[in-house]
mmCIF file of the N, C-alpha and C atoms, coordinates in Angstrom:
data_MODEL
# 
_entry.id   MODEL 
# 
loop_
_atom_site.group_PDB 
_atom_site.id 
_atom_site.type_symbol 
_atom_site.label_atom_id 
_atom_site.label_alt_id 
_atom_site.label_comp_id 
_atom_site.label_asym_id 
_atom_site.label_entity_id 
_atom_site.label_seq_id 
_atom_site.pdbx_PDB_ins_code 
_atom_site.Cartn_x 
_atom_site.Cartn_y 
_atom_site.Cartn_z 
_atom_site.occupancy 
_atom_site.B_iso_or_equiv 
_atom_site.pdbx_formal_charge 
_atom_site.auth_seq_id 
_atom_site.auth_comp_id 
_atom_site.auth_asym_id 
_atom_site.auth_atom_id 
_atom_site.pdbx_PDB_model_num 
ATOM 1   N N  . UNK A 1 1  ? -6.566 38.524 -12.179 1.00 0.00 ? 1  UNK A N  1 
ATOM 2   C CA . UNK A 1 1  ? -5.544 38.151 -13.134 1.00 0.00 ? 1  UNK A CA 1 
ATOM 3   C C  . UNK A 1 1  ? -4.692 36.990 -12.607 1.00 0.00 ? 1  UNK A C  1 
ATOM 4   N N  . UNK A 1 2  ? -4.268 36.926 -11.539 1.00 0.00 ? 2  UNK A N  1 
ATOM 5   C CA . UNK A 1 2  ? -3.635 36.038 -10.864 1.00 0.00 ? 2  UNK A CA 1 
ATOM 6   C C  . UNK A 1 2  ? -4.220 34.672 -10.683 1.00 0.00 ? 2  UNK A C  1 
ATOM 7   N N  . UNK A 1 3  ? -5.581 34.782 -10.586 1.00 0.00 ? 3  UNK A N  1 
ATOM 8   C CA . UNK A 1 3  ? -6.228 33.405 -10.515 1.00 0.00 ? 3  UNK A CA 1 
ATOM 9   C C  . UNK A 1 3  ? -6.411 32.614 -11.794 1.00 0.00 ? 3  UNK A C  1 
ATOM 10  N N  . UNK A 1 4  ? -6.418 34.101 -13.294 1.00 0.00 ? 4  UNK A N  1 
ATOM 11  C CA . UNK A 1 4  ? -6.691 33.277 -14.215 1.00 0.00 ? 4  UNK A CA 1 
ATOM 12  C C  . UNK A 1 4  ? -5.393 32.761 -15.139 1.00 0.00 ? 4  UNK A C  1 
ATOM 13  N N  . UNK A 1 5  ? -4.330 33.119 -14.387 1.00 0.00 ? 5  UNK A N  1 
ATOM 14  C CA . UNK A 1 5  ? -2.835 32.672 -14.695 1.00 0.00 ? 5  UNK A CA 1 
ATOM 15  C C  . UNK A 1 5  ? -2.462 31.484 -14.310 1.00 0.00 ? 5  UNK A C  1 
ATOM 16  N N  . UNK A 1 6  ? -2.790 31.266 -13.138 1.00 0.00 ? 6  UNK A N  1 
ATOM 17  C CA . UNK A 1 6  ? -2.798 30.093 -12.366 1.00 0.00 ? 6  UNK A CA 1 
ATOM 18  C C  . UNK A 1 6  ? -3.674 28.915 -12.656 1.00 0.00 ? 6  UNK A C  1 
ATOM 19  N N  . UNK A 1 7  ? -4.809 28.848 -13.444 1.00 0.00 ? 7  UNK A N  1 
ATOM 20  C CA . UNK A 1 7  ? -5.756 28.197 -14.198 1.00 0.00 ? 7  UNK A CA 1 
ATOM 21  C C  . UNK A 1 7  ? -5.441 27.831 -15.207 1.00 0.00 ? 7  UNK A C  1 
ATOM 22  N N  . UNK A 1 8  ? -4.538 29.080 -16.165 1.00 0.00 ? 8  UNK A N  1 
ATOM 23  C CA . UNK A 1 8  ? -4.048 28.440 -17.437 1.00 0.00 ? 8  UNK A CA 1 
ATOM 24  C C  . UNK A 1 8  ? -2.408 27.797 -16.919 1.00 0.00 ? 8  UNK A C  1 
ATOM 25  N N  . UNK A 1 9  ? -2.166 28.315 -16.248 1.00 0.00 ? 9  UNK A N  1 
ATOM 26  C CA . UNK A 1 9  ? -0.440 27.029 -15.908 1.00 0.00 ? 9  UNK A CA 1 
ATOM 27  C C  . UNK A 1 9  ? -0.981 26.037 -15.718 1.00 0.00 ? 9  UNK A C  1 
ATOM 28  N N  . UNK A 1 10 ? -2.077 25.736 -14.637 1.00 0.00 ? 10 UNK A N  1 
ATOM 29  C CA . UNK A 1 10 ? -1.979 24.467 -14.443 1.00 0.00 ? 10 UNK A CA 1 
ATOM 30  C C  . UNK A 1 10 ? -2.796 23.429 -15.190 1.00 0.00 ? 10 UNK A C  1 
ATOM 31  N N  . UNK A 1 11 ? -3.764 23.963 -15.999 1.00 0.00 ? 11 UNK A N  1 
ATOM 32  C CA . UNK A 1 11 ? -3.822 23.522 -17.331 1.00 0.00 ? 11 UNK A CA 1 
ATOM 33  C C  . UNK A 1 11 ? -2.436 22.879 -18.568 1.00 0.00 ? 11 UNK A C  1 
ATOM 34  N N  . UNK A 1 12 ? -2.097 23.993 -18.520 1.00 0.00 ? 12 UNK A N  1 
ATOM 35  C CA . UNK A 1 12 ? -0.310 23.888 -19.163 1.00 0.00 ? 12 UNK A CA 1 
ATOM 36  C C  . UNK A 1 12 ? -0.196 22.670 -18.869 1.00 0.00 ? 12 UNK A C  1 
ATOM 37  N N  . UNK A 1 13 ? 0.007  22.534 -17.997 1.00 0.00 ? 13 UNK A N  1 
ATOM 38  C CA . UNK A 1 13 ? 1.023  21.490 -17.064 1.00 0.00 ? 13 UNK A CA 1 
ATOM 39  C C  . UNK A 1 13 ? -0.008 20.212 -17.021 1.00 0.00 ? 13 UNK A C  1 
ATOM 40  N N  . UNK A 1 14 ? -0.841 20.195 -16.801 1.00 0.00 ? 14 UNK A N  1 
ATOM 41  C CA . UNK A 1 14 ? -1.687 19.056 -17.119 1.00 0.00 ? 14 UNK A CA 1 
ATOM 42  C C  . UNK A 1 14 ? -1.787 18.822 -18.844 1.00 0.00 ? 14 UNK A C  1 
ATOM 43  N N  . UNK A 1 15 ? -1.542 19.350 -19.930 1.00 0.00 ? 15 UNK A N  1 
ATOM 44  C CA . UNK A 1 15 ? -2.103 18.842 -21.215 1.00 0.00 ? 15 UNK A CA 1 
ATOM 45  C C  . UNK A 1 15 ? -0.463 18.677 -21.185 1.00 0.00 ? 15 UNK A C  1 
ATOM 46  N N  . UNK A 1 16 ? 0.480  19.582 -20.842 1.00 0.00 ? 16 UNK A N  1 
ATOM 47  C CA . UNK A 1 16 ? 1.699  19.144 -21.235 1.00 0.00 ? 16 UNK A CA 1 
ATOM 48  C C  . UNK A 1 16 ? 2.117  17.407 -20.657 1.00 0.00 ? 16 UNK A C  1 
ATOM 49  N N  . UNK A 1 17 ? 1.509  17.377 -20.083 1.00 0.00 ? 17 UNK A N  1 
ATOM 50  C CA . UNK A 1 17 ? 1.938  16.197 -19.011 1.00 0.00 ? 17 UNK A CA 1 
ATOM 51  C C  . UNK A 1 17 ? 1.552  14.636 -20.054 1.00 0.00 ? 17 UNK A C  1 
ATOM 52  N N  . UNK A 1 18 ? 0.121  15.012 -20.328 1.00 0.00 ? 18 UNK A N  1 
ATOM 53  C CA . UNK A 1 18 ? -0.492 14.554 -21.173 1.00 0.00 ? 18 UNK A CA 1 
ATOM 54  C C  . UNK A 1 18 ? 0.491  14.031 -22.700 1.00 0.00 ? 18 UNK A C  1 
ATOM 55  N N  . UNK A 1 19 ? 1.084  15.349 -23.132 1.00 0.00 ? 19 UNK A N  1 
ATOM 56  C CA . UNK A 1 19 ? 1.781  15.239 -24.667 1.00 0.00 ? 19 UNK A CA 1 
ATOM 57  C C  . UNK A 1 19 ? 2.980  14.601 -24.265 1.00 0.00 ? 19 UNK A C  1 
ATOM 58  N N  . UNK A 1 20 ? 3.509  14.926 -23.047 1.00 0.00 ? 20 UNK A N  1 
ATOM 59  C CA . UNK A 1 20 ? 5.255  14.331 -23.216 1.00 0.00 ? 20 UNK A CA 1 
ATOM 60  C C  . UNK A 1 20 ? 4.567  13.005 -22.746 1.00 0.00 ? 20 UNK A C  1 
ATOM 61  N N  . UNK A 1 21 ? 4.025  12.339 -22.397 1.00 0.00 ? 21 UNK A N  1 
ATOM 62  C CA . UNK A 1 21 ? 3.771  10.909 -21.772 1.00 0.00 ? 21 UNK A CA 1 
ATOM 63  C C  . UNK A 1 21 ? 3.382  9.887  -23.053 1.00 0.00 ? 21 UNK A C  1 
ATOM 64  N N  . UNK A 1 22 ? 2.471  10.448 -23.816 1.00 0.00 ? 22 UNK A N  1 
ATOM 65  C CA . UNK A 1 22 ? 1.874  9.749  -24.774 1.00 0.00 ? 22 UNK A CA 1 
ATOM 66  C C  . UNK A 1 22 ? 3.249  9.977  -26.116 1.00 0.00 ? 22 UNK A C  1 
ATOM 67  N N  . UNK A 1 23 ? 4.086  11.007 -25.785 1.00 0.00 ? 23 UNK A N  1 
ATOM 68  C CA . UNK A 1 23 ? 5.154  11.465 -26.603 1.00 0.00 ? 23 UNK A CA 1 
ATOM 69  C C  . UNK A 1 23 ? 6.433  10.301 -26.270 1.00 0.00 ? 23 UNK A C  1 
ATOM 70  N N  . UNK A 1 24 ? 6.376  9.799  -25.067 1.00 0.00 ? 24 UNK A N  1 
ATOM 71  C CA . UNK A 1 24 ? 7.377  8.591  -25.223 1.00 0.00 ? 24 UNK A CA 1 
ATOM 72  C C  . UNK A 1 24 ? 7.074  7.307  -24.834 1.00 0.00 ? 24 UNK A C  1 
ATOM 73  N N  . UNK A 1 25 ? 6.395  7.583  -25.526 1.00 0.00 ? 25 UNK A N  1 
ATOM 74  C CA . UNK A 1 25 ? 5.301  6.052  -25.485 1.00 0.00 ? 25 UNK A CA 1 
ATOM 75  C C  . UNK A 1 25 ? 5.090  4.945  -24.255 1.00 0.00 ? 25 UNK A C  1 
ATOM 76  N N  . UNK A 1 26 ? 4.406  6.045  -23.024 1.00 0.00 ? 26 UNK A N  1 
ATOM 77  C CA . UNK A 1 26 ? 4.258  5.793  -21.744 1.00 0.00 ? 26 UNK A CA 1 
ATOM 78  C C  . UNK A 1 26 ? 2.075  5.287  -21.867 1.00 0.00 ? 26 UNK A C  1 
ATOM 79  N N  . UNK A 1 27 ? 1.672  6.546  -22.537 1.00 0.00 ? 27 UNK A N  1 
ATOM 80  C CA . UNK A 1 27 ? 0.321  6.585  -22.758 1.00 0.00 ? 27 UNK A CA 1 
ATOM 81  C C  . UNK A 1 27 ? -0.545 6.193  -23.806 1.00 0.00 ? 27 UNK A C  1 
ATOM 82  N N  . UNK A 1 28 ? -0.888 5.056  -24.126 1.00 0.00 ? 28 UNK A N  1 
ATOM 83  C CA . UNK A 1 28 ? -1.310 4.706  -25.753 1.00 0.00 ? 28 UNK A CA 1 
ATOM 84  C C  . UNK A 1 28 ? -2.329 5.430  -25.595 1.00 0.00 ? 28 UNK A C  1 
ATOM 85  N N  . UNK A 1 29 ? -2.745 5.447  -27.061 1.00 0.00 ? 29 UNK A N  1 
ATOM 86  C CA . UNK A 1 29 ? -4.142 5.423  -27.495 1.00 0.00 ? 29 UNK A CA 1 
ATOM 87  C C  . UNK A 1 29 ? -4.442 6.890  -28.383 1.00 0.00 ? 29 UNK A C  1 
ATOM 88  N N  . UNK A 1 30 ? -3.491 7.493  -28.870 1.00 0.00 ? 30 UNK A N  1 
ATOM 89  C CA . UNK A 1 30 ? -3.295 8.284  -29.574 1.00 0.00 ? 30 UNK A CA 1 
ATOM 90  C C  . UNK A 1 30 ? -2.824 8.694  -30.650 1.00 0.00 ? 30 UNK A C  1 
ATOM 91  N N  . UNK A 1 31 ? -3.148 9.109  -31.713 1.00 0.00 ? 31 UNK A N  1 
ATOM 92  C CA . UNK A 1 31 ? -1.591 9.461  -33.065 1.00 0.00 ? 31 UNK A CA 1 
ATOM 93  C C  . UNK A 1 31 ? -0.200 10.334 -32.292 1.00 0.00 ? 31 UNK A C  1 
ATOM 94  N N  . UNK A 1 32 ? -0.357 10.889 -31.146 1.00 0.00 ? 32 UNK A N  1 
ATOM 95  C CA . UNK A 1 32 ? 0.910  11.258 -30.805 1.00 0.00 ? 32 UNK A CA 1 
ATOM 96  C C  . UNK A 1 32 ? 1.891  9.835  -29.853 1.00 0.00 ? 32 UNK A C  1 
ATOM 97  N N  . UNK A 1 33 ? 1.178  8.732  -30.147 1.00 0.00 ? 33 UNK A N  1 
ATOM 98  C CA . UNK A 1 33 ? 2.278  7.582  -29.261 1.00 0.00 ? 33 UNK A CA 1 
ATOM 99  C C  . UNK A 1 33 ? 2.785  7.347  -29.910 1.00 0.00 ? 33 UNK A C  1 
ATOM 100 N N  . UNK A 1 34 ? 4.679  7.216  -29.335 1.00 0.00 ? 34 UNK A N  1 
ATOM 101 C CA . UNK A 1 34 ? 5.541  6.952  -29.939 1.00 0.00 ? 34 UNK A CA 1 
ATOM 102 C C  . UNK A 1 34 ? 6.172  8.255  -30.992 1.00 0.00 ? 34 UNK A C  1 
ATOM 103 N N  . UNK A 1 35 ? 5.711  9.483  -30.752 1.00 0.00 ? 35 UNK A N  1 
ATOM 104 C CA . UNK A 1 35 ? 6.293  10.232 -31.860 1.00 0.00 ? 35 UNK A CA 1 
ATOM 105 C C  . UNK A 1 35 ? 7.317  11.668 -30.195 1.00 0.00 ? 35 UNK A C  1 
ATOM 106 N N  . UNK A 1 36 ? 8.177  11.145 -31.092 1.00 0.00 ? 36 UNK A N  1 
ATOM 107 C CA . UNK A 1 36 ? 9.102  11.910 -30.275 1.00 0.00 ? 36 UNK A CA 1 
ATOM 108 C C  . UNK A 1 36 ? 8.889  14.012 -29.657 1.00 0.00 ? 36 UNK A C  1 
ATOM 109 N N  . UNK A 1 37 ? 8.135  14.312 -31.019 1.00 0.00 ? 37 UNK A N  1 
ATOM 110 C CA . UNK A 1 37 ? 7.996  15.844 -31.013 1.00 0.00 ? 37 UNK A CA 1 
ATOM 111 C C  . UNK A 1 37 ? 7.313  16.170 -30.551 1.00 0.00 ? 37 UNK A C  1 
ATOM 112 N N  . UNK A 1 38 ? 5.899  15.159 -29.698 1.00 0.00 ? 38 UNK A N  1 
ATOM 113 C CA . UNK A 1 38 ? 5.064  15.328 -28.983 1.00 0.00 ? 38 UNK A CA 1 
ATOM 114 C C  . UNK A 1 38 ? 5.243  15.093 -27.149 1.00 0.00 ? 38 UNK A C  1 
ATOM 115 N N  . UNK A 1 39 ? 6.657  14.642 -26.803 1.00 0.00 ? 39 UNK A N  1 
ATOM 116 C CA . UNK A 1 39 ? 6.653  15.051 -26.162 1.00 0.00 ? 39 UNK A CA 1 
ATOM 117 C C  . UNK A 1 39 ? 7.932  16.243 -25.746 1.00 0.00 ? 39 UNK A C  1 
ATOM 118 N N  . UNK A 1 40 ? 8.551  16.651 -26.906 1.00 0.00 ? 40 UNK A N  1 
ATOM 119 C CA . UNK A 1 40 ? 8.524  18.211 -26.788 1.00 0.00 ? 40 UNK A CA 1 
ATOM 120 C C  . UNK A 1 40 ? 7.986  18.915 -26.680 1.00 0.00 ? 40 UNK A C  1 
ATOM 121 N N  . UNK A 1 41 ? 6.509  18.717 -27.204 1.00 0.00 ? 41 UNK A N  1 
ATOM 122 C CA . UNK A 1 41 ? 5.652  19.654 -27.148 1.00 0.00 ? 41 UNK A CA 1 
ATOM 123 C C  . UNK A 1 41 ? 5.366  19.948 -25.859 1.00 0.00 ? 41 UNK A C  1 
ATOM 124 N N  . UNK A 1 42 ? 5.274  18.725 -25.609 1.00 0.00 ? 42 UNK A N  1 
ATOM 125 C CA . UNK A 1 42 ? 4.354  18.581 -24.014 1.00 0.00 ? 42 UNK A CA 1 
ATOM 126 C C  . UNK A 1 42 ? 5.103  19.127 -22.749 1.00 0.00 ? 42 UNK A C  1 
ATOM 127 N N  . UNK A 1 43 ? 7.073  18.850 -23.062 1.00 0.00 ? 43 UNK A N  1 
ATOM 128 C CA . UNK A 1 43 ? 8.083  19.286 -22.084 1.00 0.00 ? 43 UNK A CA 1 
ATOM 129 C C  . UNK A 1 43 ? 7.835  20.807 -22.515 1.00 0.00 ? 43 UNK A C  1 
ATOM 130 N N  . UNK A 1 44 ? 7.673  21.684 -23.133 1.00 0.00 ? 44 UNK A N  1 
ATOM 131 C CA . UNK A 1 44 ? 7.616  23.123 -23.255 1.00 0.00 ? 44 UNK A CA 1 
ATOM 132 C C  . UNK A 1 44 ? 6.359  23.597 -23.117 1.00 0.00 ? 44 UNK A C  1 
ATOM 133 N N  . UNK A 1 45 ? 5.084  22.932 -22.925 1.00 0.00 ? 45 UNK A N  1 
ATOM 134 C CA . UNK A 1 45 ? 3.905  23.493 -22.411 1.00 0.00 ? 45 UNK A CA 1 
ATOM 135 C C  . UNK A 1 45 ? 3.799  23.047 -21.030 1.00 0.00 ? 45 UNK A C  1 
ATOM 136 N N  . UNK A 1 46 ? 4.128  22.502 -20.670 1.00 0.00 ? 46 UNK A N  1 
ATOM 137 C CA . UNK A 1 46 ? 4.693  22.047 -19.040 1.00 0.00 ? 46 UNK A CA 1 
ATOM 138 C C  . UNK A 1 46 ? 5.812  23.083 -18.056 1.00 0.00 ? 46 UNK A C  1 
ATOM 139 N N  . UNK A 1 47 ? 6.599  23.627 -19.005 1.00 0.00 ? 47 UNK A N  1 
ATOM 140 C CA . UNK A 1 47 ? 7.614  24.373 -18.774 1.00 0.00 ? 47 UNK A CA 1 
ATOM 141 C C  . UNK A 1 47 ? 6.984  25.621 -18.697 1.00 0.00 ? 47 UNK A C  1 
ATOM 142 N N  . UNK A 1 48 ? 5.855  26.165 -20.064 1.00 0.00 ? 48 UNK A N  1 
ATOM 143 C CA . UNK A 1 48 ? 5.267  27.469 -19.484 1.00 0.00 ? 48 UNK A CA 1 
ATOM 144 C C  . UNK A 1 48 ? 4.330  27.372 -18.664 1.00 0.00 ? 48 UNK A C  1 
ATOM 145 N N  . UNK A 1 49 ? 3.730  26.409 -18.172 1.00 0.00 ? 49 UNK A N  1 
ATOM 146 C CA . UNK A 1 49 ? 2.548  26.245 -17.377 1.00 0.00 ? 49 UNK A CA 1 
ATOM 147 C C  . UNK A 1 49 ? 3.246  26.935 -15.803 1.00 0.00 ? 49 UNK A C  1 
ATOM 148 N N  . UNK A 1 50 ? 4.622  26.017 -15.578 1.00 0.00 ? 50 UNK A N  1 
ATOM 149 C CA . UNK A 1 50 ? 5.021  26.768 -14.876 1.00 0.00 ? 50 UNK A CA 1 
ATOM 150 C C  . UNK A 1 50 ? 5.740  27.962 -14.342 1.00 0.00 ? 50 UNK A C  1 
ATOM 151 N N  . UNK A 1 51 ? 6.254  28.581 -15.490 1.00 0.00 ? 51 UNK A N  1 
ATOM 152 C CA . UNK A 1 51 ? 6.470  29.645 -15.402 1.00 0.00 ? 51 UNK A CA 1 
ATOM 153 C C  . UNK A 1 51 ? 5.244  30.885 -15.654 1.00 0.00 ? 51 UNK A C  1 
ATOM 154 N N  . UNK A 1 52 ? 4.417  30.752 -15.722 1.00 0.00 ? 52 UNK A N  1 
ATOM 155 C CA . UNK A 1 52 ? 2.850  31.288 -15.662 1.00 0.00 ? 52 UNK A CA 1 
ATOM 156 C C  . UNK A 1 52 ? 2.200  31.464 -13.976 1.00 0.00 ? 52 UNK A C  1 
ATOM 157 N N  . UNK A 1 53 ? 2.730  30.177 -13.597 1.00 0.00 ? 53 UNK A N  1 
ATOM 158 C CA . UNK A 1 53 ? 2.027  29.996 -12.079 1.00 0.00 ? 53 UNK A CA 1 
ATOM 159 C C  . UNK A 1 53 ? 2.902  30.713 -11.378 1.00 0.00 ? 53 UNK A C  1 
ATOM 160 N N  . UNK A 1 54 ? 4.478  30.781 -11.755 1.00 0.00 ? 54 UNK A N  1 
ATOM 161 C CA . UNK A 1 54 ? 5.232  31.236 -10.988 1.00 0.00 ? 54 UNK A CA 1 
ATOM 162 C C  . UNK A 1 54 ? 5.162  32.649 -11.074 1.00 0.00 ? 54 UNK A C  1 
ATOM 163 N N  . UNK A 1 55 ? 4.711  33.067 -12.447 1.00 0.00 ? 55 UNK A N  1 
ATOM 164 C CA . UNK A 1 55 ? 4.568  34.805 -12.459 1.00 0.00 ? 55 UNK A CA 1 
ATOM 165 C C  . UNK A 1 55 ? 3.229  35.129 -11.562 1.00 0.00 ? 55 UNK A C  1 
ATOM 166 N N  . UNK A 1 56 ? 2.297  34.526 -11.462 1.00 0.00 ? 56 UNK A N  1 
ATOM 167 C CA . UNK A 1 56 ? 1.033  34.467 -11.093 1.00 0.00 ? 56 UNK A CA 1 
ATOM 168 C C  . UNK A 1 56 ? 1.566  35.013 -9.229  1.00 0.00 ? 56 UNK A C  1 
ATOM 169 N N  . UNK A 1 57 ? 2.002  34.634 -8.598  1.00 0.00 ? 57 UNK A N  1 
ATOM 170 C CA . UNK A 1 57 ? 2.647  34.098 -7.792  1.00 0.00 ? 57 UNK A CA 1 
ATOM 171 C C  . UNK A 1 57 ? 3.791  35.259 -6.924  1.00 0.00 ? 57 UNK A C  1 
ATOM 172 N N  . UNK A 1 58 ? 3.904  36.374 -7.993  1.00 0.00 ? 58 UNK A N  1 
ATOM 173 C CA . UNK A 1 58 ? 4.908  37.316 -7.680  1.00 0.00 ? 58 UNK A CA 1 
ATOM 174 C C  . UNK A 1 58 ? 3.611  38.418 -7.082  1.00 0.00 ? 58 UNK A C  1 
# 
């Protein structure tokens, strides 16, 4: 269980990384560049990625 927690955080955290970047128009090449809610998206799947790893972790 722990390993497959730690697989999906850091997943998290990699696609989140992905949405908030292309979300403030750091990363072209997407319909989410330049749209602000994408990288909310991306700051709160980033945020559970790590709180996933961190439960993983206890």
């Amino acid at each position: 269980m722990k390993r497959a927690l730690n697989i999906l955080g850091i997943l998290l955290i990699l696609i989140g990384g992905v949405f908030f970047l292309q979300g403030i128009n750091i990363l072209p090449g997407s319909f989410m560049t330049g749209e602000i809610e994408w990288a909310v998206y991306g700051a709160l799947a980033a945020a559970l990625g790590f709180v996933l790893i961190g439960r993983a972790r206890r």
